[in-house]
C-alpha positions in Angstrom: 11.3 12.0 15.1 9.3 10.2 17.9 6.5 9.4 15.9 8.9 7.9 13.5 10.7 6.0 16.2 7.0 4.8 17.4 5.6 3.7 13.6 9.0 1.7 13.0 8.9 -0.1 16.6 5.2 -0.8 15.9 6.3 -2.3 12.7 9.4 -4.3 14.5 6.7 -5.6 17.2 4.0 -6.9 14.4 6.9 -8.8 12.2 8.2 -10.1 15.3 4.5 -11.1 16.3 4.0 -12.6 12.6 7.2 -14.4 13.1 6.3 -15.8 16.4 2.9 -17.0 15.0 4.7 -18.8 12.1 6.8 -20.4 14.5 4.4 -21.6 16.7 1.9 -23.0 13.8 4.7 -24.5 12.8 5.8 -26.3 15.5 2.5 -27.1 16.4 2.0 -28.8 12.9 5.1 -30.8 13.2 3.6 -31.8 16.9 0.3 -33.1 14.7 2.1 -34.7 11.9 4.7 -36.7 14.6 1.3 -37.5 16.4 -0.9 -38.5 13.5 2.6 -40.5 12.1 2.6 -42.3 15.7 -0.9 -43.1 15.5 -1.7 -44.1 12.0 1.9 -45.9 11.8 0.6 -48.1 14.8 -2.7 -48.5 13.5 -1.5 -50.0 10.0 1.4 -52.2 11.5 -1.0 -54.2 14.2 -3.1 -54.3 10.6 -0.5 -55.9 8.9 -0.1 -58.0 11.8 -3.3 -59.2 12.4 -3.3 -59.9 7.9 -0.3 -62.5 8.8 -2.0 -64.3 11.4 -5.0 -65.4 9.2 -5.6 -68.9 8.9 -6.2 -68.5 5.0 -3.7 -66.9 2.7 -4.1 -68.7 -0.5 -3.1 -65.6 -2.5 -0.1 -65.2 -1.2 0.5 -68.8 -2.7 -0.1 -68.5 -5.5 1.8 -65.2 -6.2 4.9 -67.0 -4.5 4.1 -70.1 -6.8 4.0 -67.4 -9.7 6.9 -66.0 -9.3 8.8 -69.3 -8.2 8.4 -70.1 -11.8 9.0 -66.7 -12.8 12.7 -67.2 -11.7 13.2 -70.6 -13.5 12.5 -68.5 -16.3 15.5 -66.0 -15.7 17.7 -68.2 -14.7 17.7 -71.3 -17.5 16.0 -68.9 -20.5 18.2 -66.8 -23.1 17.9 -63.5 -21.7 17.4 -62.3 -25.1 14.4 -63.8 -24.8 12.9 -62.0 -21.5 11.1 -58.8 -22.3 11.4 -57.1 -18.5 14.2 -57.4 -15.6 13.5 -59.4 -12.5 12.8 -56.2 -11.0 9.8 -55.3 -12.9 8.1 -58.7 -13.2 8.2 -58.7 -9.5 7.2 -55.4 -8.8 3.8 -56.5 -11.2 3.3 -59.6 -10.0 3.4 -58.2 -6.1 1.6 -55.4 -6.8 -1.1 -57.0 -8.3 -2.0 -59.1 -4.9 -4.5 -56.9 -3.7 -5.3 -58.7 -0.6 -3.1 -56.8 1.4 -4.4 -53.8 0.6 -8.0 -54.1 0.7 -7.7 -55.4 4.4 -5.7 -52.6 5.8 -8.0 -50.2 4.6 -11.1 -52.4 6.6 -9.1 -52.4 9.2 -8.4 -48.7 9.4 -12.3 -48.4 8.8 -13.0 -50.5 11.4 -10.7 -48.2 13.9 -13.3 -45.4 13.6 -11.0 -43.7 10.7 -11.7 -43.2 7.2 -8.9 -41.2 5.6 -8.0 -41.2 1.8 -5.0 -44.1 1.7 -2.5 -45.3 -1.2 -1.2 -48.9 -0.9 2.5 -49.0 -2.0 4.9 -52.1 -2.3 8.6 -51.4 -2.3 11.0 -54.2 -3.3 14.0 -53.8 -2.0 16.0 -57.0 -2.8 16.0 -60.0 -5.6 18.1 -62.9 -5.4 17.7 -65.8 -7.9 18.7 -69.3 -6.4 19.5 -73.0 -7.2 21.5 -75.8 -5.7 24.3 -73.2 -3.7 23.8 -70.9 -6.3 23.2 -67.0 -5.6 22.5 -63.9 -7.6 21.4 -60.7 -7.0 19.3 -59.5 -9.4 18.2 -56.1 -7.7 19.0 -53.1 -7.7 19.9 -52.9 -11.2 20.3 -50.6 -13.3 16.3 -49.7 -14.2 15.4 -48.5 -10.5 11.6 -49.3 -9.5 9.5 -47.1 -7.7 9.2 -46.5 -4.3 7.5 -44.9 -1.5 7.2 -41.1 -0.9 9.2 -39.8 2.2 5.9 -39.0 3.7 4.0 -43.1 3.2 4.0 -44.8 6.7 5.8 -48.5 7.1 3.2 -51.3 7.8 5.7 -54.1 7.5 8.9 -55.4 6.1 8.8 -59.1 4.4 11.6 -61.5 3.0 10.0 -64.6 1.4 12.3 -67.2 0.0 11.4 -70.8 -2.3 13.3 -72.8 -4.2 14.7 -70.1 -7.1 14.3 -67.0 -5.4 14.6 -65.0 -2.2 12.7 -61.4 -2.3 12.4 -58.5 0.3 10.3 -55.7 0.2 8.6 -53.1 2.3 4.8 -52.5 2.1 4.0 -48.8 3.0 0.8 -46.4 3.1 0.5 -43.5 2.1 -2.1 -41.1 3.3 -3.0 -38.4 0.9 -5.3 -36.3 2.4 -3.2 -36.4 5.9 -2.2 -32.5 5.7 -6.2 -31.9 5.1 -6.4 -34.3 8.5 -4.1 -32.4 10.4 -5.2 -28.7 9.5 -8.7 -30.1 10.2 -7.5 -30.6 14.0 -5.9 -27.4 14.1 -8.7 -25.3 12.9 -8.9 -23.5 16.6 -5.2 -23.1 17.0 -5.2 -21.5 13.0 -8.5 -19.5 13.8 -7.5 -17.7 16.8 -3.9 -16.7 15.5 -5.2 -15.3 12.0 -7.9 -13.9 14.4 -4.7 -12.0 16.5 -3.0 -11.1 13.6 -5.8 -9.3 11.9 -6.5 -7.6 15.4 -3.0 -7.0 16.1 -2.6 -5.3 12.2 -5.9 -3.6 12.5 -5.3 -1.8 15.4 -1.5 -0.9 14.2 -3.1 0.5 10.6 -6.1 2.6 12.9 -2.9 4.0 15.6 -0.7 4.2 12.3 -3.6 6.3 9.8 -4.2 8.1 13.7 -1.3 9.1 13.9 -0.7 10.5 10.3 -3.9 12.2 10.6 -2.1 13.7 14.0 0.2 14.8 12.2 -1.6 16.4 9.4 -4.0 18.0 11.5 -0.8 19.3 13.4 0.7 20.4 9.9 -2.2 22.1 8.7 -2.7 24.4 11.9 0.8 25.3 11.8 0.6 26.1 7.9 -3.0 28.1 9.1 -0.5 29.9 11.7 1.9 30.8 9.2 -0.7 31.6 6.5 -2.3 34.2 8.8 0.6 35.4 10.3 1.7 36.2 6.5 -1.6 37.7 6.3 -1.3 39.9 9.3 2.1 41.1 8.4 0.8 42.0 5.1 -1.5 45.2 6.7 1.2 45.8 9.1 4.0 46.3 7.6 2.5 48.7 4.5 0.8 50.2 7.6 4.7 50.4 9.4 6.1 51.9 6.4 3.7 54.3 5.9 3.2 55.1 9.1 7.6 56.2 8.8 6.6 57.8 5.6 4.4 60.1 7.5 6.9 61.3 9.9 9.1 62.4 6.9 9.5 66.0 6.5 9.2 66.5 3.1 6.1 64.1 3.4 5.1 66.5 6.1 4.9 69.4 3.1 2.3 67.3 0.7 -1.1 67.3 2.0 -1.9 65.0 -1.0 0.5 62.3 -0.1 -0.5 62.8 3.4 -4.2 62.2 2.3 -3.0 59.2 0.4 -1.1 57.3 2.9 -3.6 58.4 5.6 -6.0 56.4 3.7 -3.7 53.5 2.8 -3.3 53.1 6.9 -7.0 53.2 7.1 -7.3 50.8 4.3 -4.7 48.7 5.6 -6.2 48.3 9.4 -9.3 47.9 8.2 -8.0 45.0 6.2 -6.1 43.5 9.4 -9.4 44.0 11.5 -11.6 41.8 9.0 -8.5 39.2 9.0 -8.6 39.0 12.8 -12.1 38.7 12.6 -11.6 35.7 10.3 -9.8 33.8 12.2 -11.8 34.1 15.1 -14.4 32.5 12.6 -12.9 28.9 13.8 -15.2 27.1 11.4 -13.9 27.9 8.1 -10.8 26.1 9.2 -12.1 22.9 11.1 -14.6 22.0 8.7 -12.6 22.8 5.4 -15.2 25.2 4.1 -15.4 28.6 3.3 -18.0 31.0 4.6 -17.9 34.3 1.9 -18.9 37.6 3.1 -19.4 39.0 -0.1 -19.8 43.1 -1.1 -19.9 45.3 -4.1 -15.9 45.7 -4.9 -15.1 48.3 -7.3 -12.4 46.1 -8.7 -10.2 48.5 -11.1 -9.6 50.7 -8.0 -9.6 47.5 -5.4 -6.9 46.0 -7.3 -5.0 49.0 -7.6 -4.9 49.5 -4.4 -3.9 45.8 -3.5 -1.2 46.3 -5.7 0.2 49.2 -4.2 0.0 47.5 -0.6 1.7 44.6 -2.4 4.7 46.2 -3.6 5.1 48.4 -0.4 5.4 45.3 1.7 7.9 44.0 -0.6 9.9 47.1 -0.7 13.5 46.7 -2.2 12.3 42.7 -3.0 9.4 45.0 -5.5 8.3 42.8 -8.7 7.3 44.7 -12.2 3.6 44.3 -12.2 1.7 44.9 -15.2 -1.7 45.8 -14.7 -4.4 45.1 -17.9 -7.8 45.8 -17.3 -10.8 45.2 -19.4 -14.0 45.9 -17.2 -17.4 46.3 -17.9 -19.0 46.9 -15.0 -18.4 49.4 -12.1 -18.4 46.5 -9.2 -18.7 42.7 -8.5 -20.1 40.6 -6.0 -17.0 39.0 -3.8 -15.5 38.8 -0.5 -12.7 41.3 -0.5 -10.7 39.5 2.4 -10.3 36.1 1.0 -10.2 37.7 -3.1 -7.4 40.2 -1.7 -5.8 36.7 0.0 -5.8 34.8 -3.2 -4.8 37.8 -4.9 -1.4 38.2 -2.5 -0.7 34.4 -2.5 -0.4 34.3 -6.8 1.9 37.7 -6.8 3.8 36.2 -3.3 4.5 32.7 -5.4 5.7 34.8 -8.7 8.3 36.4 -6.6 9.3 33.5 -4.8 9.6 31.2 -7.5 10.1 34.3 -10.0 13.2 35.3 -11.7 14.9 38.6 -10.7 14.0 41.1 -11.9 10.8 39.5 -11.4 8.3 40.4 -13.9 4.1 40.0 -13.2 1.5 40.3 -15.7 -1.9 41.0 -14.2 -5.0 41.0 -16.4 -8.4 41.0 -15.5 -11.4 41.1 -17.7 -15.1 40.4 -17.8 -16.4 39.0 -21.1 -19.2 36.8 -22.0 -20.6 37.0 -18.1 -17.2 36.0 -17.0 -14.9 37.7 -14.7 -11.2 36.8 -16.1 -8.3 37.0 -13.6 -4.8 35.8 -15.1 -1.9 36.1 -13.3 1.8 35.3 -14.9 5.5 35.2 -13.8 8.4 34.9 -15.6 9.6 31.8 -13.0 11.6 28.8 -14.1 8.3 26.6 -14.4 6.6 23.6 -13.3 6.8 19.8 -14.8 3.6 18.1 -15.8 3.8 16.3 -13.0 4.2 18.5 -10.6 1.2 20.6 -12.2 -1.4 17.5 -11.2 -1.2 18.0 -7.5 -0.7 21.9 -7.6 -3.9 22.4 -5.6 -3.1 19.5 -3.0 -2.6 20.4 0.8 1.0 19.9 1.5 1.8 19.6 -1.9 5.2 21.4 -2.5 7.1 21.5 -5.8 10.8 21.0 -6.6 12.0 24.3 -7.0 10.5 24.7 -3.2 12.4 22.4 -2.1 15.6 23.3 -4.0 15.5 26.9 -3.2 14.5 26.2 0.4 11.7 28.2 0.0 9.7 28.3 3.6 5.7 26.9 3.6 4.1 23.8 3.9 1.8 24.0 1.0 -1.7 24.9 1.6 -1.3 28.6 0.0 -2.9 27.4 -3.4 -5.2 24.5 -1.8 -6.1 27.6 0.2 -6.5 29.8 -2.9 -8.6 26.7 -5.1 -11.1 26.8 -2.2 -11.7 30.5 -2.0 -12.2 30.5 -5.8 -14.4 27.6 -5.9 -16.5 29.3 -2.8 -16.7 32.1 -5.6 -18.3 29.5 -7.7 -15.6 29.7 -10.0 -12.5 28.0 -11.4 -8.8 27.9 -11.7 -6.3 26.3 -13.9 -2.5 26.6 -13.9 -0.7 26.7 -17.5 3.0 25.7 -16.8 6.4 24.2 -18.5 9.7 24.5 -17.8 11.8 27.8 -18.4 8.2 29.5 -19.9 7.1 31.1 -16.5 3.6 29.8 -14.9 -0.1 31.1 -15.5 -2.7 31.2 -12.9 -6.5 31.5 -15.0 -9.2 32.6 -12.5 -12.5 32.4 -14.1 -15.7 33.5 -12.0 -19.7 33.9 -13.5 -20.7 37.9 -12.6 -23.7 36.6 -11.5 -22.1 34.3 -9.5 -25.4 34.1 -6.9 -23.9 35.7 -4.0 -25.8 38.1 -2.3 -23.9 40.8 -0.9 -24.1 41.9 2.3 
């Protein structure tokens, strides 16, 4: 629950960072704009300024002469005659007097700067005129265009001759001027994508840290209860038989004294070679498993298992049916960690098993291949679920359904023994048809028993 607590604050503290950073690089980009506006705005106004007070302006003339006549024309000709508004002749015949524009943009050149700039003329008003007469010809209907939000005023103008009175605004516009301004804040941009990769580097490395933690933390508590399982196992078939043995009509058969004698032998035995194990703390920290391997007689090994098996499970005892098809009188395996995957497949089936539950055990050797095939008569597994059967942790639905206790590493636990064997297994599975374990190891499997 802590860690939990930590992750999600962690997470609170970097979106409240990322939000802060946006903020601030926005604010800061509002700063340059208002400061590049300020200067640029200046800059083109005392150029517009300085354009009025030369000497020579003959173009301006003439365009005023132009559209002096211009007017005549709209107000004495048959309008059916005219082919564009007021409006639009204007806006041609003003936008076509490039003198204007081809200063400014000296000018600004001249001022050290050289940034990408769009000359725009917006007319605002349009009066025609003669002898106390007045009209407004625009705004009409036909709007012309005019200047993005974003152009810079140089000037406002009203000119006025004998027919027509005009006002209009010249603007620039400077199109590469949020290239200008991100080029200024390239530090300011630098260091905070720099402190946000830092900041959500080292929150994924604490984060992945701190899963890993956890796993680590998950996996020696499953290795705990694994063992402990494991230890019970010998302990309790060694508690029952031990009560068995105090029985006094056990007392009376020196057979079954012989035999459960032997089982407690058996059984401690067993127990020492798991304490021994788990001494052995590398098989554990590195994920690998060291085999002690030995001749097993494996009719009368599995036997035996069995019997330890269903004595440990005592009223809870499945229906195990043993098929045997041997060809050889021993095989090469470690009898502690083969007697631990054999437990963990007939442990599942009567967990996840119906009752009665119901075991089939068959083991084989054909073709140089030693054939272990455990099946239950459980409810099943879904395709899906059958992909990540052999994962750590991985735990199934009925698991979870049934509250069945573990944490899932019994048949990661059980691949790597197997594998360690130099063998394989497989799981056949669907719902309401049971599930099939198919161990398959080579005889000569190159383990040298010691």
């Amino acid at each position: 629950m802590k860690s939990r607590f930590l992750i999600w604050l962690s997470a609170l503290a970097l979106m409240v960072l990322i939000a802060v950073q946006y903020i601030f690089i926005t604010e800061t980009y509002r700063t340059k704009k208002a400061q590049f506006d300020l200067k640029f705005g200046g800059l083109v106004k005392d150029g517009m300024i300085e354009f009025n007070n030369l000497d020579y302006r003959y173009g301006l003339d003439s365009v005023l002469y132009l559209l002096d006549n211009l007017a005549v024309d709209y107000l004495f000709s048959d309008p059916d005659t005219l082919v564009n508004t007021p409006g639009q002749s204007f806006h041609r015949i003003l936008n076509n007097y490039n003198d204007p524009a081809n200063f400014l943009r000296e000018y600004i050149r001249k001022a050290g700067e050289d940034p990408l700039a769009t000359y725009l003329l917006q007319i605002n008003e349009i009066y025609l005129l003669d002898m106390g007469y007045e009209m407004r010809v625009y705004p009409d209907s036909l709007p012309l265009p005019v200047a993005p939000r974003e152009a810079l005023l140089a000037g406002s103008y009203t000119y006025e001759r004998n027919f027509f009175r005009v006002s209009f605004d010249i603007f620039i516009n400077f199109t590469n001027r949020s290239g200008m301004i991100l080029h200024e804040m390239w530090m300011i941009l630098a260091l905070s994508i720099f402190t946000l990769l830092l900041v959500f580097t080292v929150f994924y490395i604490t984060l992945r840290n701190m899963l890993l933690q956890k796993r680590l933390s998950d996996m020696k508590t499953d290795f705990i209860n694994n063992m402990t399982h494991e230890l019970k196992t010998p302990l309790s078939t060694i508690s029952v038989a031990s009560s068995s043995l105090g029985l006094h009509s056990i007392i009376q058969q020196e057979e079954k004294v012989t035999q459960l004698s032997e089982l407690i032998k058996r059984q401690n035995k067993h127990l020492s070679e798991l304490i021994d194990r788990i001494l052995d703390i590398h098989v554990w920290e590195k994920d690998q498993v060291r085999l002690k391997p030995a001749p097993v007689p494996l009719e009368k090994w599995i036997r035996e298992l069995i019997d330890a098996f269903r004595m440990e499970q005592q009223k809870a005892s499945p229906v195990i049916e043993l098929l045997t098809d041997l060809h050889a009188e021993s095989y090469d395996l470690d009898p502690v960690h083969m007697s631990t995957v054999i437990n963990n497949l007939l442990s599942n089936a009567v967990k996840y098993g119906h009752n009665p539950c119901l075991i089939t055990l068959n083991i084989s050797d054909q073709a140089g291949i030693l054939s272990i095939l455990v099946k239950d008569n459980g409810p099943g597994m879904k395709k899906d679920e059958l992909k990540h059967i052999f994962e750590k942790f991985f735990r199934g639905e009925a698991s979870k359904e049934r509250v069945i206790k573990g944490l899932g590493l019994g048949l990661y636990y059980v691949k790597q023994i197997v594998e360690a064997h130099r063998g394989t297994i497989n799981v056949q599975s669907s719902p309401g048809k049971g599930t099939t374990f198919h161990i398959k190891i080579p005889v000569e499997n190159g383990l040298t028993a010691g």
